[in-house]
C-alpha positions as CSV (number, residue, x, y, z in Angstrom):
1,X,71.4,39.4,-83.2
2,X,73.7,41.5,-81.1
3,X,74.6,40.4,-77.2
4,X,73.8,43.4,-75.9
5,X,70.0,45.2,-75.5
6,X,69.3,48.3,-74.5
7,X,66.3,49.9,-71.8
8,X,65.9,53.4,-72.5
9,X,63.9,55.6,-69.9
10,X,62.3,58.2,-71.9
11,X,60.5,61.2,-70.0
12,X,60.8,64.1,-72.4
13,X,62.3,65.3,-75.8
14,X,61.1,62.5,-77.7
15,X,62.4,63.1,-80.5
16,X,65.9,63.1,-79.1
17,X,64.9,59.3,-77.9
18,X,63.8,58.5,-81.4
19,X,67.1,59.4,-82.7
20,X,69.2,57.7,-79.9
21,X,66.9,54.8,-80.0
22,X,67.3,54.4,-83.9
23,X,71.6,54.2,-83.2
24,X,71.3,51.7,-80.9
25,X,69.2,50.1,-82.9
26,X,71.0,50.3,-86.5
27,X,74.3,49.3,-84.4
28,X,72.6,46.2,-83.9
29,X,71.2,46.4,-80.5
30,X,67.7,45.4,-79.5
31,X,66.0,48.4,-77.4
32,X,62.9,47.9,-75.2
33,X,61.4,51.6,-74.1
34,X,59.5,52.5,-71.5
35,X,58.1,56.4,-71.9
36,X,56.7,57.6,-68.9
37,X,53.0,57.9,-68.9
38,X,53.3,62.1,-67.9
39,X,53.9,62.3,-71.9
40,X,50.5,63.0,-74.1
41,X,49.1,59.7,-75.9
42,X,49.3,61.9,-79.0
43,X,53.2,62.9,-78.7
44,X,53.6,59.0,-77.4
45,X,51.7,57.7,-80.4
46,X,53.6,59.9,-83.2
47,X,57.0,58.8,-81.3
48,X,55.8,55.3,-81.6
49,X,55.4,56.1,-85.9
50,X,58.9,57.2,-86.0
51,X,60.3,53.6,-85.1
52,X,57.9,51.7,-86.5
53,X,60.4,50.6,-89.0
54,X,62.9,49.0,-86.7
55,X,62.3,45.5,-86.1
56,X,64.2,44.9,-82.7
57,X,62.0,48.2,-80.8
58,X,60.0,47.6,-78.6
59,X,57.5,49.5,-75.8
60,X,56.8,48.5,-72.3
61,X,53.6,49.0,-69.9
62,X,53.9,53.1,-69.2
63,X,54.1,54.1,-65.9
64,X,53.7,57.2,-64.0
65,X,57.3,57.8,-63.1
66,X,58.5,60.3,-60.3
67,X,62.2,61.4,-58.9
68,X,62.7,59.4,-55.9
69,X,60.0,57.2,-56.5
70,X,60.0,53.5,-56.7
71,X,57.7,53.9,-60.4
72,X,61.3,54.0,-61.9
73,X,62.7,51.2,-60.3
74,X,59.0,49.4,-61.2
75,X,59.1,50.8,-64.8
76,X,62.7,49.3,-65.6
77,X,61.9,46.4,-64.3
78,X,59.1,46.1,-66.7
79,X,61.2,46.8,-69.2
80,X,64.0,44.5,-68.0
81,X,61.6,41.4,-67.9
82,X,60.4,42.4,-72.2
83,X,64.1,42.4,-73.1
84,X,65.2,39.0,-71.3
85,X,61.4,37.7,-72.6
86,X,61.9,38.4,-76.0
87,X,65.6,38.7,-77.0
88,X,66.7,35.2,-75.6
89,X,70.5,36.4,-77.7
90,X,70.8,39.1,-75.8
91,X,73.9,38.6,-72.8
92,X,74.1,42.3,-71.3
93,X,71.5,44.9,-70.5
94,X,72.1,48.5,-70.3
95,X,70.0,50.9,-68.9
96,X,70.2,54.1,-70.1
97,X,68.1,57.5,-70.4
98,X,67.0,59.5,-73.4
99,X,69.7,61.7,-72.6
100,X,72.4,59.3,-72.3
101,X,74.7,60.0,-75.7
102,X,77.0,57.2,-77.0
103,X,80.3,58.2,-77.5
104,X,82.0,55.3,-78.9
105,X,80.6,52.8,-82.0
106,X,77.9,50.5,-80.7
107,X,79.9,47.7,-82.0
108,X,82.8,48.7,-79.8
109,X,80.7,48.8,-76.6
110,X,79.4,45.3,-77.8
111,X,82.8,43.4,-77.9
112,X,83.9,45.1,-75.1
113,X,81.4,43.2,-73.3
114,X,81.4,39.8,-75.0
115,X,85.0,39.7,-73.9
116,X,83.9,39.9,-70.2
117,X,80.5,37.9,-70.1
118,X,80.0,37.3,-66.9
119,X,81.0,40.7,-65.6
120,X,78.3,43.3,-63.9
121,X,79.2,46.8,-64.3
122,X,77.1,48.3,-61.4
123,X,78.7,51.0,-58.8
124,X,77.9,49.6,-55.9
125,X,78.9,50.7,-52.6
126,X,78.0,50.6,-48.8
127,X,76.4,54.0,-47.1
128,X,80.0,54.1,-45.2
129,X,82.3,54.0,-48.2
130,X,80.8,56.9,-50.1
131,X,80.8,60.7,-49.9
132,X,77.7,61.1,-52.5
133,X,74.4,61.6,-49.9
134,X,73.0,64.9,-49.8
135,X,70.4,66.2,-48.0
136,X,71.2,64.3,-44.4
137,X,69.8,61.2,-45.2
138,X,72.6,57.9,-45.0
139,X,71.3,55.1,-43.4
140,X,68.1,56.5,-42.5
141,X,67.2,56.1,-46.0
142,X,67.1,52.3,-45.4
143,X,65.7,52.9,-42.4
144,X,62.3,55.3,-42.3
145,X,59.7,55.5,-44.5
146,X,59.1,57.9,-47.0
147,X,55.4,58.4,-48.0
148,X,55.7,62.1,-49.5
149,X,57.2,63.2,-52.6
150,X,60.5,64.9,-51.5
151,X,60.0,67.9,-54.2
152,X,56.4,68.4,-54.8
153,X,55.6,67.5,-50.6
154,X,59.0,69.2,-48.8
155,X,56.9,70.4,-46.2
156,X,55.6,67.1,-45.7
157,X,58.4,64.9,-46.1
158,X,60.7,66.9,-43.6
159,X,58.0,66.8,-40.8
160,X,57.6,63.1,-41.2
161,X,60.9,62.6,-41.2
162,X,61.8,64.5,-37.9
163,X,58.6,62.3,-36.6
164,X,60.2,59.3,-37.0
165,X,63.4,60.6,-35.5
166,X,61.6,61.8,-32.3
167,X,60.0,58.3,-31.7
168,X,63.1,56.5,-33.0
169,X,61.1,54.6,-35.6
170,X,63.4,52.3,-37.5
171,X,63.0,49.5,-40.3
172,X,63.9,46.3,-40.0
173,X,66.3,45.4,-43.5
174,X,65.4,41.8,-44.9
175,X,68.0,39.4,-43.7
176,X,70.6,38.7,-46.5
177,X,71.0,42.0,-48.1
178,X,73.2,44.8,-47.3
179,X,72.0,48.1,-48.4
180,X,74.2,49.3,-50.8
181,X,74.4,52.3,-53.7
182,X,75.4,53.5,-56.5
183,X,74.6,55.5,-60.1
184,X,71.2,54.4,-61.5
185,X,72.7,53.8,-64.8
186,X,74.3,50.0,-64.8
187,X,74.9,47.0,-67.3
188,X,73.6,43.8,-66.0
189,X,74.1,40.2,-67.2
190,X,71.6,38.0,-68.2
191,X,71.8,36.1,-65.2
192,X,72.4,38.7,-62.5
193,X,69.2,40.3,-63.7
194,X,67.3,37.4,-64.3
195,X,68.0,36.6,-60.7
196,X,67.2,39.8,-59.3
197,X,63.6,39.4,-61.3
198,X,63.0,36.1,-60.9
199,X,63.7,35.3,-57.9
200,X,62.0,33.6,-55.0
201,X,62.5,36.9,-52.3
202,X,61.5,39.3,-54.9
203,X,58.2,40.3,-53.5
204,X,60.1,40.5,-50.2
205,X,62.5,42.8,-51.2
206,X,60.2,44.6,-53.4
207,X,57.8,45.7,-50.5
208,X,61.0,46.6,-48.8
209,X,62.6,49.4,-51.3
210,X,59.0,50.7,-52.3
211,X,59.5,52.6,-48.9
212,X,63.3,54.0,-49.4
213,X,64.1,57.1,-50.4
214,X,65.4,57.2,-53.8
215,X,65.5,53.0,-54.4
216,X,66.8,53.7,-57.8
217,X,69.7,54.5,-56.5
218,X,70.2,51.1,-54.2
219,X,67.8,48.7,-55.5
220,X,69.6,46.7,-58.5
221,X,73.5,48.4,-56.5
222,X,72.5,46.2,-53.1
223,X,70.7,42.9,-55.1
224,X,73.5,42.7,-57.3
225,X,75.9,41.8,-54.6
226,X,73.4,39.1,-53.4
227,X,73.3,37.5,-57.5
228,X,76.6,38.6,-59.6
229,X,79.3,36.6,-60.0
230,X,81.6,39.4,-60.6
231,X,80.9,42.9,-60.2
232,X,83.3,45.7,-61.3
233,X,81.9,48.5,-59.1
234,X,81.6,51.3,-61.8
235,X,79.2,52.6,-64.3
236,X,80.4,52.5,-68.7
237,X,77.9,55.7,-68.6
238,X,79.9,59.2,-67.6
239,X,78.4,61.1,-65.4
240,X,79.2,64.1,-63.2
241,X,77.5,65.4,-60.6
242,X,77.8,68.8,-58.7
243,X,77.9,69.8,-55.0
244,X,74.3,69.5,-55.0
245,X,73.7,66.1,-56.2
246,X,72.6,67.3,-59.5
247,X,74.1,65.9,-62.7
248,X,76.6,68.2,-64.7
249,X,75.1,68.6,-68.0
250,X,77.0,68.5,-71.4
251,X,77.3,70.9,-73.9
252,X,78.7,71.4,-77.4
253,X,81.6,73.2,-76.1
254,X,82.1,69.9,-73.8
255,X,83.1,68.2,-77.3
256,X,86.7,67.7,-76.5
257,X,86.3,66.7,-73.0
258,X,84.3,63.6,-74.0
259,X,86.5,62.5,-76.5
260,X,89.4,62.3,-73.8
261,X,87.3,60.1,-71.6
262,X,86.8,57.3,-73.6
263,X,84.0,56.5,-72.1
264,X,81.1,54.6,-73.8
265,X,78.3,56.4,-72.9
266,X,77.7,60.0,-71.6
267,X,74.9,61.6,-69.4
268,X,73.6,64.3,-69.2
269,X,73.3,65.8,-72.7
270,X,71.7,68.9,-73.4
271,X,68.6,68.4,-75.9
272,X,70.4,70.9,-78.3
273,X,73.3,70.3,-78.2
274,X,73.5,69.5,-81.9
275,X,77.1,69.7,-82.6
276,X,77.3,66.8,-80.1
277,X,74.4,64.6,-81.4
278,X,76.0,65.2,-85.1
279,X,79.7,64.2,-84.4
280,X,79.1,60.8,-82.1
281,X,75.7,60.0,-83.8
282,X,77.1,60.1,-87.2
283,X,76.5,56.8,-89.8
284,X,80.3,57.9,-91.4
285,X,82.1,58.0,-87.9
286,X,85.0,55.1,-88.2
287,X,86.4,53.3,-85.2
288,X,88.6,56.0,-83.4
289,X,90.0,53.7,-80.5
290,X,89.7,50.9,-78.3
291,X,91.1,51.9,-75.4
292,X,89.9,51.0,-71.4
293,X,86.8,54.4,-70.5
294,X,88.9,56.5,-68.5
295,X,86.5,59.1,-66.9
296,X,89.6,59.9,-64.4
297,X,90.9,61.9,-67.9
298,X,88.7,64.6,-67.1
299,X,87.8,64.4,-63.1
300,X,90.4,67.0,-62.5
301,X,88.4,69.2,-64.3
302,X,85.1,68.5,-63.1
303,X,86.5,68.7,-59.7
304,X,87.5,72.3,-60.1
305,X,84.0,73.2,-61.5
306,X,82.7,71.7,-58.3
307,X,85.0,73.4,-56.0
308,X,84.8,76.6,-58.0
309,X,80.5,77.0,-57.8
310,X,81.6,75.8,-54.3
311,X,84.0,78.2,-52.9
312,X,84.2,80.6,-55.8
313,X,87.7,82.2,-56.8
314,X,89.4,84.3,-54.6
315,X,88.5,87.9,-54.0
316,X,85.4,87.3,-56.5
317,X,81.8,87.6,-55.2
318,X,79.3,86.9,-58.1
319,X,75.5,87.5,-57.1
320,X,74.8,84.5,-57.7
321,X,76.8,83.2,-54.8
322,X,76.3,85.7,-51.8
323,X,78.8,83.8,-49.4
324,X,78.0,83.7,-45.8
325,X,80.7,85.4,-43.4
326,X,83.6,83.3,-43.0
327,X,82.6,80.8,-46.2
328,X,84.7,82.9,-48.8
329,X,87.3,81.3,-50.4
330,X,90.1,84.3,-49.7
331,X,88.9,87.7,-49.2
332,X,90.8,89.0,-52.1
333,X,92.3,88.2,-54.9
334,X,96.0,89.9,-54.6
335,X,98.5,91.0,-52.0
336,X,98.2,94.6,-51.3
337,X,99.7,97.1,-48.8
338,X,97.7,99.6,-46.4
339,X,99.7,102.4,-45.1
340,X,98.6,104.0,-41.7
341,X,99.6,107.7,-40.3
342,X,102.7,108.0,-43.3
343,X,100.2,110.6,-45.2
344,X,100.1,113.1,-42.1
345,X,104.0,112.5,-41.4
346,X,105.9,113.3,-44.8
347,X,105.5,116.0,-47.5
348,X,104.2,114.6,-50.9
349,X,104.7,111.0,-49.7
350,X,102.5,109.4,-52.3
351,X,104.6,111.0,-55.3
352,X,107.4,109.8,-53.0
353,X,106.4,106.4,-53.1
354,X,105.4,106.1,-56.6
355,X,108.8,106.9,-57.7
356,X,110.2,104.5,-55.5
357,X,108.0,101.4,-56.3
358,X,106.1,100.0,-59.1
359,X,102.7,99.4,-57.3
360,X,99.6,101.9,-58.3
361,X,99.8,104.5,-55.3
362,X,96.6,105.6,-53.7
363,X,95.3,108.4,-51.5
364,X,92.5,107.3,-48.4
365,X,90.6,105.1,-50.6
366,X,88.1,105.5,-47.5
367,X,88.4,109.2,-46.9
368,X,84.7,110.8,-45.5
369,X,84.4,113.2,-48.7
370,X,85.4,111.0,-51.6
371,X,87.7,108.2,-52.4
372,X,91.2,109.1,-53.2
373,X,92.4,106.8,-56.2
374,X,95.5,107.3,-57.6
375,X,96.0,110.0,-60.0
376,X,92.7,111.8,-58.0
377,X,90.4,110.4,-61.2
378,X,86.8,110.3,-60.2
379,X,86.3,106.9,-61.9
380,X,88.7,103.8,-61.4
381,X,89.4,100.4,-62.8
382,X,86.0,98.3,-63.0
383,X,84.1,101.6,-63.2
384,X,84.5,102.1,-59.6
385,X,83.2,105.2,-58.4
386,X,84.6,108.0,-55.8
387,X,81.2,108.7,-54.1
388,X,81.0,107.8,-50.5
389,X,77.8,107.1,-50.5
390,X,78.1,104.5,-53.3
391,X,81.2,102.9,-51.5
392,X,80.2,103.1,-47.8
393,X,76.8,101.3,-49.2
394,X,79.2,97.8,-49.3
395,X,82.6,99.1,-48.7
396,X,84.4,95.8,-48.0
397,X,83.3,94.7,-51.5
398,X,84.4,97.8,-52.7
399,X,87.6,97.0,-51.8
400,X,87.1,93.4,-52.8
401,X,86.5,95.2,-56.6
402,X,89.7,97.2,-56.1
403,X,91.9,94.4,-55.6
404,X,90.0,92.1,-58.0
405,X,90.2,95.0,-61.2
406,X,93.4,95.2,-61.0
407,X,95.1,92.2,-60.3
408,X,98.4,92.0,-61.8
409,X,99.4,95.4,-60.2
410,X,100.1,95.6,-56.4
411,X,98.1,98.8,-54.9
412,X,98.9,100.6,-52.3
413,X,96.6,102.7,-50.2
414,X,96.6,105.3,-47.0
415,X,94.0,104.6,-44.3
416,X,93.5,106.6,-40.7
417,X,91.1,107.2,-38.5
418,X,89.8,109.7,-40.4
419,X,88.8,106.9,-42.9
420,X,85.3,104.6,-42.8
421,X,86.0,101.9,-40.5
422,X,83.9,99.8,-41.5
423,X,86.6,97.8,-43.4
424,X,88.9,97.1,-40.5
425,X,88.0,93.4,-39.7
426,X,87.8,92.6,-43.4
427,X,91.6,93.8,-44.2
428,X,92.3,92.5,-40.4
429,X,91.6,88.7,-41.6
430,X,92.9,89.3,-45.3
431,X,95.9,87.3,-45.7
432,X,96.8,89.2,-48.6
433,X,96.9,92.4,-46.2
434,X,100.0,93.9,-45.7
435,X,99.3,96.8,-42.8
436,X,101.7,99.2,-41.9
437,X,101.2,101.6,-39.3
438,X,102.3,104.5,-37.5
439,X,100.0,105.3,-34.7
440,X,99.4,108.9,-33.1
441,X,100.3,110.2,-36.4
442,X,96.8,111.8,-36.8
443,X,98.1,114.4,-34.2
444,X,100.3,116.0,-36.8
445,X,97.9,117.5,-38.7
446,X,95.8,118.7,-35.3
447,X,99.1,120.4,-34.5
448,X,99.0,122.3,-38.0
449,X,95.7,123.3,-38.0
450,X,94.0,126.5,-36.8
451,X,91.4,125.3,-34.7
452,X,91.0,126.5,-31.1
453,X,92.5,124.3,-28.7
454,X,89.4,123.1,-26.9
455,X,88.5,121.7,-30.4
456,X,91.6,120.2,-31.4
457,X,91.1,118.5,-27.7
458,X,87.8,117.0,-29.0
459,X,88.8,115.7,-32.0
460,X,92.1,114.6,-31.0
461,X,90.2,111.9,-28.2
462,X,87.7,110.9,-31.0
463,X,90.5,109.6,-33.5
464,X,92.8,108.0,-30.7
465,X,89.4,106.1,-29.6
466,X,88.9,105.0,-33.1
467,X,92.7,104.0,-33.7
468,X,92.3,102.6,-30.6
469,X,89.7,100.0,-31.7
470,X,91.6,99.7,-35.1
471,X,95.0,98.5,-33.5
472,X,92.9,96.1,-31.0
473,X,91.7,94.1,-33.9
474,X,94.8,94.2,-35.9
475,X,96.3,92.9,-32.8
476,X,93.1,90.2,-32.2
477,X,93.1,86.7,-32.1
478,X,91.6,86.5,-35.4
479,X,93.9,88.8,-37.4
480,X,95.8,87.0,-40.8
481,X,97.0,89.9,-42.4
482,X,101.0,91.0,-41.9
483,X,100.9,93.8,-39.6
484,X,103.7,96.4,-38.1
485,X,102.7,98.7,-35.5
486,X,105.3,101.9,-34.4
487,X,103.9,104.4,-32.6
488,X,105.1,108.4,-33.7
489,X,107.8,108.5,-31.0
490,X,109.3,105.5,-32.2
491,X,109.1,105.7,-35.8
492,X,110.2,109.5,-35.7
493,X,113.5,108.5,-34.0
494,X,114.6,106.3,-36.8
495,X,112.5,106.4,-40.1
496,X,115.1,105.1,-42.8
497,X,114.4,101.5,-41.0
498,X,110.9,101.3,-41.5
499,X,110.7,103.3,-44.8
500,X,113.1,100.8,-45.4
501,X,110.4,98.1,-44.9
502,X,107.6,99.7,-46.3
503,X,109.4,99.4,-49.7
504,X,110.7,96.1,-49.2
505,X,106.8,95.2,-48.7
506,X,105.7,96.8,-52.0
507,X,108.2,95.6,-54.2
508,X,111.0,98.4,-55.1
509,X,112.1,99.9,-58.3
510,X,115.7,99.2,-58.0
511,X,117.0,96.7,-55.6
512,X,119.4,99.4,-53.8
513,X,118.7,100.4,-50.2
514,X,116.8,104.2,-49.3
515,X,119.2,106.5,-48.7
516,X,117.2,109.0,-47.4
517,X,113.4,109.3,-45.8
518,X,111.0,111.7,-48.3
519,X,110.8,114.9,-46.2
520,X,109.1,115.0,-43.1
521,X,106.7,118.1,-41.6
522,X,108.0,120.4,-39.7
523,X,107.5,119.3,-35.9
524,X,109.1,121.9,-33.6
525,X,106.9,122.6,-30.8
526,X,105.0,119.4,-30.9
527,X,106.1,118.0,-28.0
528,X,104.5,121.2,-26.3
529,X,101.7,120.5,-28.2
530,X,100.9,117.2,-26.7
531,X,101.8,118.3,-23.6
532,X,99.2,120.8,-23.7
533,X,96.5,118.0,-24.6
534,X,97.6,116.4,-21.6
535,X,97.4,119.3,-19.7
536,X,93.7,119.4,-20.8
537,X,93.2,115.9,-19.5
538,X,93.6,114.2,-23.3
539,X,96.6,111.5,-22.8
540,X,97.7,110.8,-26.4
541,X,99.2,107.3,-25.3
542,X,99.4,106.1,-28.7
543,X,101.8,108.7,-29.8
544,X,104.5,107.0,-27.5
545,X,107.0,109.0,-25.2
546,X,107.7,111.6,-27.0
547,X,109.4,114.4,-24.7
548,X,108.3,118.0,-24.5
549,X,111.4,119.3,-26.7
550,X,111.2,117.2,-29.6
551,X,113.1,114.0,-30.3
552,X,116.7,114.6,-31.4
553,X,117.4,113.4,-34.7
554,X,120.9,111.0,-34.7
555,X,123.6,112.8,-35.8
556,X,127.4,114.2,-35.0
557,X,126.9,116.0,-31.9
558,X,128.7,119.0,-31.6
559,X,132.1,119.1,-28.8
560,X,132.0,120.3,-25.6
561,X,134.1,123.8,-25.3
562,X,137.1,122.7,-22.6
563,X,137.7,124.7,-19.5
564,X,140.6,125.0,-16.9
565,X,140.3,123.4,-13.2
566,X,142.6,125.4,-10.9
């Protein structure tokens, strides 16, 4: 007769716990069940036929069991007292679930344990040692009482919760115990767990955890510290839970991740995950090691999957996982560069650029009538469309898209206050935002067109108010992205510098210095021109000082013709 027996908690897929119960049973391990009284005497009776034939099964009182309820605490308790009643051999118990998969040989898991035989494996810890509570409820699990069913009565439960907060109700815990918790899923001794079922205080403490919230969680993790004569404070059974407090669950493509662990027991397995069940259930598996469980082996991993459903990967939004504002985990998913004003100032300066650089050169992404993509297609990477009214619908997610289709390729795109605005915050706290701008430049254009001056006056205030409110929030508080300002004065005084720095920022071609600018408009008689908006009462301030007979472009200057003094 083996040292170790088994307690199985069985709620559903019965015959998954016929077959797990059978290997624990043909390893040599006596297994007491306890099927929870929710399951149909007909499907109980036929899982009852199926393991008829094994001599060391054996079926505890049902109970009605619940999540959060003390029934599961009561019902392995029953089935704790039929396994120390009627296996006097057996040394360790292990609780475990009709979804808990072995993934070593039962034989293994049985001399690990007769080598330590008065060892507990239990995690137990104290309410201020562990991260694992969710839903707001620490110490004031111990502490209130919880009548209502927190998932069939939420309504309930949360309104007598806050009722005991307002009239600072509070519990008294039983002298000699200090609440502590852990997984649900230990290996006891025989005389830890005999103590915590025999003993003179059980009633006591009984009463007590019938009124905490979730006691299967701290019943045997605090009475164990009262009892044990050594306790290593982890579970053998592997089990991962996710930011929610709900256990991962285990799938066939999970195969290779178990194996690493080492670990003797696994939870929580998917019911058909047959390639699993075949490969650690099998009769012809051989000893394959011997080594310490190691769950750490795959933590890493887990981890990520928790921060990943968490904060989700940079620059990808899935509808699933709508973040609130400011919750993203990076706004985008690559660096990219937005150029302000260089469009109106330079002759072909897109074909310019692309020439220059190796990024993917766009027009105004955000222009009114359609958006501009590179190469003027009316469908871009990720099927993104160049309908306004489909991209000003979300447009900072369109721009999300952008950058996420085609990372691996830096883009480059104009913007002005001609544009949508609506993405200016969102590329203003970007730190993968590279802004560049030149303001006033949207004069250049106004100076080129053929409207009558009283319109030109209009329209000229409109887009200085709205690059106006653009530069305010690049320069705000809040603002991550890398930003230059010039204004049109200053940059048209000495372009090569910034050009200069606009390819430095992309990422040039060759690494040789610009020799030359791309060819600027033609802009005699601007200064005039702006003179003649402020004559009108329109002060284009963000153009700069630019004087009323154009900026001189640096040069040789030409000598002075000499002249006699008599």
């Amino acid at each position: 007769m083996s040292s170790l027996g088994v307690v199985m908690m069985v709620h559903t897929d019965l015959h998954r716990a016929a077959q797990l119960a059978r290997h624990w049973s043909e390893g040599g391990c006596p297994v007491v069940l306890h099927v929870d009284q929710k399951v149909p005497n007909k499907r109980f009776d036929k899982f009852k036929r199926e393991l008829e034939d094994l001599p060391d099964i054996r079926f505890c009182k049902r109970r009605h069991c619940e999540w959060g309820k003390w029934s599961l605490v009561a019902a392995s308790q029953d089935a704790s007292e039929l396994m120390l009643e009627t296996f006097p051999s057996v040394q360790h118990v292990y609780l475990a679930s009709g979804a808990c998969l072995p993934l070593r040989p039962v034989r293994e898991l049985v001399e690990y344990l007769e080598k330590r035989p008065k060892t507990d494996f239990i995690e137990s810890a104290t309410i201020r040692d562990v991260p694992w509570t969710v839903g707001g409820l620490d110490m004031e699990r111990f502490t209130l009482r919880f009548p209502f069913s927190w998932k069939t009565q939420r309504r309930l439960f949360d309104r007598y919760v806050r009722l005991q907060r307002r009239l600072k109700f509070r519990r008294k815990i039983p002298d000699g115990i200090t609440p502590h918790m852990g997984s649900q899923w230990w290996c006891l001794t025989r005389q830890t767990l005999s103590a915590i079922l025999e003993g003179p205080e059980r009633e006591k403490y009984d009463a007590y955890f019938k009124r905490v919230w979730i006691p299967d969680e701290s019943y045997y993790q605090t009475l164990a510290r009262c009892f044990s004569v050594n306790i290593e404070s982890r579970s053998l059974t592997l089990s991962k839970f996710d930011l929610m407090g709900k256990p991962h669950i285990f799938y066939d493509d999970h195969l290779p991740l178990l194996k690493r662990s080492d670990c003797f027991v696994a939870r929580k397995v998917w019911v058909n995950a047959d390639k699993l069940y075949d490969k650690f259930l099998s009769k012809e598996r051989i000893e394959e090691c011997r080594s310490e469980p190691d769950p750490a082996k795959i933590d890493r991993i887990f981890s990520q999957a928790v921060m990943r459903r968490k904060v989700g990967r940079p620059g990808l939004v899935n509808q699933c996982r709508f973040p609130r504002e400011g919750s993203e985990h990076g706004l985008s998913a690559a660096p990219y560069t937005v150029l302000e004003g260089f469009s109106d100032l330079f002759v072909d300066f897109e074909d310019w650029l692309e020439k220059s650089t190796t990024a993917c050169i766009h027009g105004h992404i955000f222009d009114k009538e359609r958006a501009q993509f590179a190469g003027r297609g009316k469908v871009f990477a990720g099927c993104l469309s160049d309908d306004p009214v489909l991209r000003d619908y979300a447009p900072t997610d369109f721009l999300r898209n952008l950058i996420w289709n085609t990372r691996g390729e830096k883009q480059v795109f104009q913007f002005g206050p001609r544009d949508t605005q609506d993405t200016s915050w969102f590329m203003a706290k970007d730190v993968n935002a590279s802004i560049i701008v030149v303001t006033g430049a949207w004069a250049v254009p106004l100076f080129h067109s053929n409207r009558s001056f009283s319109e030109i006056r209009e329209i000229a205030a409109e887009q200085q108010r709205i690059e106006s409110d653009h530069v305010d929030i690049l320069r705000s508080y809040y603002a991550k992205a890398r930003v230059q300002i010039y204004t049109l004065a200053e940059f048209v005084q000495s372009p090569t510098e910034p050009m200069q720095r606009v390819i430095d920022e992309i990422g040039p071609r060759t690494m040789r210095r610009i020799t030359e600018a791309p060819r600027m408009v033609d802009l005699t008689g601007f200064g005039k021109f702006l003179q003649n908006l402020k004559n009108q009462g329109m002060h284009p301030y963000l153009v700069g000082d630019f004087p009323i007979e154009g900026i001189e472009r640096p040069g040789p200057k030409r000598p002075r013709k000499p002249y006699l003094v008599n």
